[in-house]
N, C-alpha and C positions, 0 to 999 in steps of 0.2 A: 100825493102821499106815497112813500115805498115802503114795501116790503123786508126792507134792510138789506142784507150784503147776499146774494144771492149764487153759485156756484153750477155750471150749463157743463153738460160734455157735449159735444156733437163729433158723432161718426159718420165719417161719406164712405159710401165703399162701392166697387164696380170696375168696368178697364178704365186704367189707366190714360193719362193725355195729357200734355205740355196745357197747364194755365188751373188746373182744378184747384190748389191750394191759393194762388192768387183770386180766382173770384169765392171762394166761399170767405175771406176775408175781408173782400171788398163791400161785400155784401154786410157782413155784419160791424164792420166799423160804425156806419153811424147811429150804432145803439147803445152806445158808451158802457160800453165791455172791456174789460181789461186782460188781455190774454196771460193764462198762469203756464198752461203747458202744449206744445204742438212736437205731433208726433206722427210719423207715415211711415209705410213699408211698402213694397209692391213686389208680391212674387207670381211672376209668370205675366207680367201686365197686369196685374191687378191689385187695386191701392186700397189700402184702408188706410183713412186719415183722420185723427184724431185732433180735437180742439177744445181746448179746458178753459171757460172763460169766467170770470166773474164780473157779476153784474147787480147794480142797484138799482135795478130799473123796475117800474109795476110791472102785476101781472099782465097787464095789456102790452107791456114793451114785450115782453117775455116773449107772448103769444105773437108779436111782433116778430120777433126773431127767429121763432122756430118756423114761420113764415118763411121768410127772407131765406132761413137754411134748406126748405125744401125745394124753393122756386132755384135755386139751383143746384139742386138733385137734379132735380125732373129736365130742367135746362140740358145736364150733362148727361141723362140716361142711367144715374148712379141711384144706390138705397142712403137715405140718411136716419138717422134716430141720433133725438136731443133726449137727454137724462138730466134732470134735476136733483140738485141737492148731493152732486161727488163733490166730495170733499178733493182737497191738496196738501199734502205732506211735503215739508221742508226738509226733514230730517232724509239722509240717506239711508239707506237699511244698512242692518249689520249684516257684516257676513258674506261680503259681495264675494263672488269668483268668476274665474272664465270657467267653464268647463267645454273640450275642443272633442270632438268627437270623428272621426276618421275611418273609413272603409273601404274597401275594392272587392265586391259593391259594399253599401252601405244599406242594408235589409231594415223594411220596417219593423219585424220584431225585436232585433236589438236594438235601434233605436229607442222602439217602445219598451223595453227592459232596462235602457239608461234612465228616462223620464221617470221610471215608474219607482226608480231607486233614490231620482231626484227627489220625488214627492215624499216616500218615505224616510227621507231624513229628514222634512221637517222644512226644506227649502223651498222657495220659487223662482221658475224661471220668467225674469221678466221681460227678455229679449232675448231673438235668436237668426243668424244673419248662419247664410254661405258663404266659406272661407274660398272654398276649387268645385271644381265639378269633375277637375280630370288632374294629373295621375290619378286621382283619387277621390271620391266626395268628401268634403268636409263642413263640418256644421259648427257653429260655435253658439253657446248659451252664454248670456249674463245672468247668474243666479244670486239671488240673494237670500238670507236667511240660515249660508250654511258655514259648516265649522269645516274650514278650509282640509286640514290635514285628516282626519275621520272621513269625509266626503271621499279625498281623495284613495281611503282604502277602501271603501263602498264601493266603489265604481270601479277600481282595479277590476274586484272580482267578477263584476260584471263583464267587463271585458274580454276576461281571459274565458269565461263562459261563453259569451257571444261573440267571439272573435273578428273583435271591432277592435281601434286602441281610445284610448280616452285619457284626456289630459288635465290635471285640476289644475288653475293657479288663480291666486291671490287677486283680485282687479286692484283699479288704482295705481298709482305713482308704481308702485312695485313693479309694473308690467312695462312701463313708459321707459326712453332713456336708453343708454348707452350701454353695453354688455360685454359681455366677454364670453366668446362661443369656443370652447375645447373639445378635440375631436381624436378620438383614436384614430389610427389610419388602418392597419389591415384587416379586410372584412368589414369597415364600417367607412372611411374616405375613398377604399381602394377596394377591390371587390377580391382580389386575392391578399395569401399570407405568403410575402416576402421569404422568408425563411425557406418554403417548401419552394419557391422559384429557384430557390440555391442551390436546395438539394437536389432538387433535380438535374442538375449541371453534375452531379458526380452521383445517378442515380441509384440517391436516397430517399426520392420523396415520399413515398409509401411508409416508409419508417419514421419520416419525421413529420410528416401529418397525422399520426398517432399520436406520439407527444404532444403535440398543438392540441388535439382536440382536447386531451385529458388536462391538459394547462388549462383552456381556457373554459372549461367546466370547471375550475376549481381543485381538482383530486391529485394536482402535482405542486409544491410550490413554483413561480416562475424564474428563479433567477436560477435554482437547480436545473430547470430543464432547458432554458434558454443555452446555459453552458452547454448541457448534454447534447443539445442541439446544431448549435454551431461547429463544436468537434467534428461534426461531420466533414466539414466543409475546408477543413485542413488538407491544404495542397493545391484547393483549386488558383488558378491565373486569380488577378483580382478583375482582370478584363472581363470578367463574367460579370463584376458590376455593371459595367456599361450594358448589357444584353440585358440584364432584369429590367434597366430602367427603362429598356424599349418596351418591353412585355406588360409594364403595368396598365392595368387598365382603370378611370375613375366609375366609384358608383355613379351610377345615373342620378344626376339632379346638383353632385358635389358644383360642379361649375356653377350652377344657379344659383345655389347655397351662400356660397362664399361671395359671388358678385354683388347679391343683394344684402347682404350681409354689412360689407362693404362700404355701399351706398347709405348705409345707416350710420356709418362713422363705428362702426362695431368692433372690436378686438379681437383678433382669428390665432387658433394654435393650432397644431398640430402635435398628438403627445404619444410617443411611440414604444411598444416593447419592441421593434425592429430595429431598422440601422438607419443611420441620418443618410448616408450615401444615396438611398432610397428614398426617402422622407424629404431630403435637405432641398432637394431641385422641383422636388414637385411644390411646395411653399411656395420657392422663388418663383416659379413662370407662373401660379398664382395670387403671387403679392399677400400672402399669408402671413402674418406680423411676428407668429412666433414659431420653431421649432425644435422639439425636444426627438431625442432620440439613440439608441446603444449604437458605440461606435465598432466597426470589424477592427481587430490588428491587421495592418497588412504586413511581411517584411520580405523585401526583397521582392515584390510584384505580386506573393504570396499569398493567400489570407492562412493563418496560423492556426485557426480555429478554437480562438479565444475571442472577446471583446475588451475593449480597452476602457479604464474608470468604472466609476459606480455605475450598475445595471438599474438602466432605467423600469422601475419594476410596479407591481400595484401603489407601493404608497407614494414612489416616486412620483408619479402621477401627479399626485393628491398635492403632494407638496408642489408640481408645476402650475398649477392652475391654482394657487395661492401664489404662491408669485407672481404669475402674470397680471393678476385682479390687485396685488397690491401695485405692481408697477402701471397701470392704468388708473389706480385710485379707484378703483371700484370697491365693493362691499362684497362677500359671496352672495347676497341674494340676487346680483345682477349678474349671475354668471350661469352659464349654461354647460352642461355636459353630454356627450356623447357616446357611448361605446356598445362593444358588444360580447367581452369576454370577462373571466372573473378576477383579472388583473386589472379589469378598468369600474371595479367595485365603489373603492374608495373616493376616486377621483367622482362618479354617477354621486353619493352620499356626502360629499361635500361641497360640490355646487349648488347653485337655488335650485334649480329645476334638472335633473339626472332622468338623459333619454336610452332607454334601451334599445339600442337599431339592430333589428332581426338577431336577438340575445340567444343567448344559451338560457335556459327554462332558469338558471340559480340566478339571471343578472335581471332579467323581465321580471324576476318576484321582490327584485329588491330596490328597484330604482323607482322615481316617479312617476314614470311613465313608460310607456314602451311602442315601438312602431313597427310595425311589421308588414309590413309593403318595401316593395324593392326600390326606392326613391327618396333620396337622403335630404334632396330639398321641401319632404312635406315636415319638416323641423319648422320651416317658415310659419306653416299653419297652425303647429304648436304656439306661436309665438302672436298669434292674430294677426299675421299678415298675410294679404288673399291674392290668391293666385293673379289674376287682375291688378293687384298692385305691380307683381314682379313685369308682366306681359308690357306693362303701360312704361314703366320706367326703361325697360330694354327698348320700348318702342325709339322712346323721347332718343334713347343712347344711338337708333341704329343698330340695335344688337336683335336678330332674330330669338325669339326664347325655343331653347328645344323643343322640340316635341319628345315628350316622355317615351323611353324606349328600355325593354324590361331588358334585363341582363343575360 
């Protein structure tokens, strides 16, 4: 006679070793068990394993079993405890998110100040893995129970408090799939702003890195100052193109970014308040799929110190990166954005996910997220992809992965 449908958790826990999940399985097959959930993690060597089984078996099978699960504990040197009577849930929770958590370092009390915001929403986290350990630590949660957009202004604040960044998104399909990654270039692909390379060539740059900064805080519109801007630069050779484009330098990680990127069949922009001239070449020995960008007039070998067509400007932006996501057939929630000024406002607020890399304080309070580490490829970790995946795939390629080097 049984006792009817009966439900076992059993946890091994201890170091780590090649075959533990195999024999505590082997062990309990011939007790006619039917496994509902298996689940292990191991950090630092150390495994906890978890096995959800139901069984209709008497109490003597039972006592049977929990038998059979300790004699290989004690076999492996590991702790086991069997629990009766967990239940198992079909249903998925609502509410699932990632939440990516990032630092250099990454301090237990912010951490402990993210969790603790977690909980007081009303969410749990029911998993949580390492994304990197180097440029940067990063951690990622699957939480569930939360209200994805509200979550994500909770833990803003947390951030900017504990000067950590922290990233919300949606789990699920939404996360999976093919995208479309848009990037401002100056100060955010490229570590300088173009513009003051110029003027420096007929030393202005002291003048016109004034303008820049008050543009891209917001406090000037852009296509007034962009003009004000370039007037400078009326007269010079246009051969001073050629000499910026030796000067540029990329942020650290852009290469890494874009290869892996890449590798995922992803759709790459480049969306520029600068000049294509600049922009245009660095795309191509990239393999970068799209480039936007304000043209210089030149006439006569001259630059005029005008630009030629419509001034690619904040909403331009907004509007390239709708273009691009319709010409890929994507949706905006599969699309990603980049910047760091308050011309690249629009284009952060109408993407799915708007990353503020090393912003001006007006662009970090309004985008989805924000990074602030000098390393353009921890976007990957925003995206749940782990350092370890990038390292493995350059491996397979023959490609050394940099080593992270600050700017």
């Amino acid at each position: 006679m049984t006792d009817g449908l009966q439900t076992l958790r059993i946890t091994l826990t201890g170091d780590d070793r090649p075959g533990v999940t195999s024999a505590l399985l082997q062990a309990v097959a011939p007790l006619s068990a039917d496994v509902l959930d298996l689940e292990q993690i191991v950090v630092r060597d150390h495994l906890t394993l978890t096995l959800l089984l139901r069984t209709a078996g008497t109490a003597d099978a039972r006592r049977e079993l929990r038998s059979a699960v300790q004699a290989v504990a004690d076999r492996l040197g590991m702790q086991a405890k069997v629990s009766e009577g967990v239940g198992d849930s079909h249903e998925r929770p609502a509410g699932r998110a990632h939440v990516v958590v990032l630092g250099r370092p990454l301090g237990a009390g912010a951490l402990g100040a993210v969790t603790a915001r977690i909980a007081a929403h009303g969410a749990n986290i029911d998993r949580i893995r390492r994304l990197s350990q180097y440029p940067v630590t990063t951690l990622e949660f699957d939480v569930s129970g939360a209200d994805v957009p509200a979550l994500r202004a909770e833990l803003a604040a947390v951030a900017a408090a504990e000067r950590v960044d922290v990233a919300v998104a949606p789990a699920g399909l939404a996360r999976l799939g093919a995208r479309l990654v848009v990037m401002d270039v100056d100060s955010t692909f490229i570590q300088q702003e173009v513009i003051e390379l110029l003027a420096a060539k007929c030393g202005r740059e002291a003048e016109v890195a004034a303008v820049t900064e008050r543009a891209m805080r917001g406090e000037l519109d852009f296509a007034a100052s962009l003009r004000e801007r370039v007037a400078v630069l009326a007269g010079l050779d246009a051969g001073v193109l050629d000499d910026v484009r030796q000067e540029i330098i990329l942020t650290p990680g852009a290469r890494t970014l874009v290869r892996t990127l890449k590798r995922l069949g992803d759709t790459i922009a480049l969306v520029s308040g600068g000049f294509i001239e600049i922009v245009g070449p660095i795309a191509a020995d990239l393999g970068i799929d799209h480039a936007l960008a304000n043209r210089l007039e030149v006439r006569d070998g001259v630059l005029t110190g005008r630009v030629e067509g419509e001034i690619v400007d904040r909403a331009g932006k907004a509007a390239a990166l709708r273009q691009f996501a319709a010409e890929a057939g994507l949706p905006l929630s599969r699309t990603v954005a980049i910047g760091d000024g308050a011309n690249d406002l629009d284009m952060l607020e109408t993407a799915g996910l708007g990353v503020a890399f090393n912003a001006k304080p007006l662009v970090r309070a309004q985008a989805d997220t924000a990074v602030n580490v000098p390393y353009l490829d921890t976007v990957l970790f925003l995206l749940g992809i782990t350092r370890e995946d990038v390292e493995e795939a350059d491996a397979l390629d023959g490609i050394p992965t940099p080593a992270p080097q600050l700017p």
